[in-house]
C-alpha positions in Angstrom: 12.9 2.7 -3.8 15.3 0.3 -6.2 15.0 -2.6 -3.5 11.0 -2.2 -3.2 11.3 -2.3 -7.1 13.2 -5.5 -6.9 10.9 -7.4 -4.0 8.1 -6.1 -6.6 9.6 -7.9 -9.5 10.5 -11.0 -6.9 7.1 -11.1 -6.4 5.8 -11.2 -9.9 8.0 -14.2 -10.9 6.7 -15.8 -8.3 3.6 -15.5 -9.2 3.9 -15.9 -12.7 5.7 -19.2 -11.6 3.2 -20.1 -9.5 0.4 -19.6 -11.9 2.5 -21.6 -14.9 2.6 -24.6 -12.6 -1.2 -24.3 -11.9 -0.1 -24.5 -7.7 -3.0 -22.4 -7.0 -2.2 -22.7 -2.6 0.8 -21.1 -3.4 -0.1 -18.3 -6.3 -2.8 -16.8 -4.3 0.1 -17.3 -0.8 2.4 -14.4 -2.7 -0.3 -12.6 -3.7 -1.5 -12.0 0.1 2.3 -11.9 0.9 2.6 -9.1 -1.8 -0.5 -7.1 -0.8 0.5 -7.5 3.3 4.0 -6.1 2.4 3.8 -3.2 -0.1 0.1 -1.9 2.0 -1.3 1.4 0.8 -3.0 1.3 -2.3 -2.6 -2.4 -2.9 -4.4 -3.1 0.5 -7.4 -1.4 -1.2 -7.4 -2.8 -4.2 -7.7 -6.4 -2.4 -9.8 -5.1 -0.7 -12.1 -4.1 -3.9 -11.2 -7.5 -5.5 -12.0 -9.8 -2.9 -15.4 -8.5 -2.6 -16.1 -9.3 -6.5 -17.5 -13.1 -6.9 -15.7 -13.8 -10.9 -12.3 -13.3 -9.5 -10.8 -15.0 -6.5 -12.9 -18.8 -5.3 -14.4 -18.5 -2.4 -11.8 -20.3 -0.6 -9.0 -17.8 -1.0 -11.8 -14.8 -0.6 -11.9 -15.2 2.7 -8.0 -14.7 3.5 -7.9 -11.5 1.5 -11.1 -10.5 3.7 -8.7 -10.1 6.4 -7.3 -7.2 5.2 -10.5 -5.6 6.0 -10.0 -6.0 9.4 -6.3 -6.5 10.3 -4.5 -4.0 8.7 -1.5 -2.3 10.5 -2.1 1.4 10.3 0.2 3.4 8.5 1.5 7.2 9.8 1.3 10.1 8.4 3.2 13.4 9.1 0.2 16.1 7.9 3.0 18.7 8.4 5.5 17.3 6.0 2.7 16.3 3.4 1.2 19.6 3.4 4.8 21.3 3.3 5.8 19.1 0.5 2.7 19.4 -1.7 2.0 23.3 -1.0 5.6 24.2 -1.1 7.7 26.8 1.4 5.7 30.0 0.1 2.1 29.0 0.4 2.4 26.7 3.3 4.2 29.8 5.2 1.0 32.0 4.4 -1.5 29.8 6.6 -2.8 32.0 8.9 -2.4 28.7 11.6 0.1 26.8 13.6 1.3 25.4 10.6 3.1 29.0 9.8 5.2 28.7 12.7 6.5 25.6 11.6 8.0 26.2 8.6 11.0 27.7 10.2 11.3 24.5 11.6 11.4 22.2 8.4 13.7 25.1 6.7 16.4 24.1 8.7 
């Protein structure tokens, strides 16, 4: 968590750097770099941005439009999210699969 914190803050000095020396190849180069690392939520907020015509040119629109396309897919563990969010009592009342599973993820 504290060293994706710090690539997060390496990443916004850069591109306050960036921006300061008006080296626009390079400012919108970590953004992209920034986006294609952290995923998840920034991903789709690209996503959202690049498709608005005020905020990126058109020439750097169209490498954040890759992330429509080619975008690794991340896992999820269903079990363990549901386990986590419901908690040991309510999870273990399922009437499902799931029930016989939290003996497993008590251990």
């Amino acid at each position: 968590m504290i060293r994706r914190l710090f690539k997060l803050i390496s990443y916004f000095g850069q591109f306050f750097y960036y921006k300061s020396i008006k080296k626009s190849d390079e400012f919108y180069n970590v953004i992209y770099r920034t986006v294609e690392e952290f995923g998840g939520i920034y991903i789709k907020l690209i996503q959202f941005f690049s498709l608005r015509t005020d905020i990126f040119p058109n020439k750097y629109k169209v490498m954040f439009l890759c992330f429509y396309d080619f975008v690794t897919p991340q896992a999820l563990d269903v079990i363990k999210y549901l386990y986590k969010e419901l908690g040991p009592k309510k999870f273990s009342q399922m009437n499902s699969p799931c029930s016989k599973l939290t003996r497993y993820l008590n251990k």
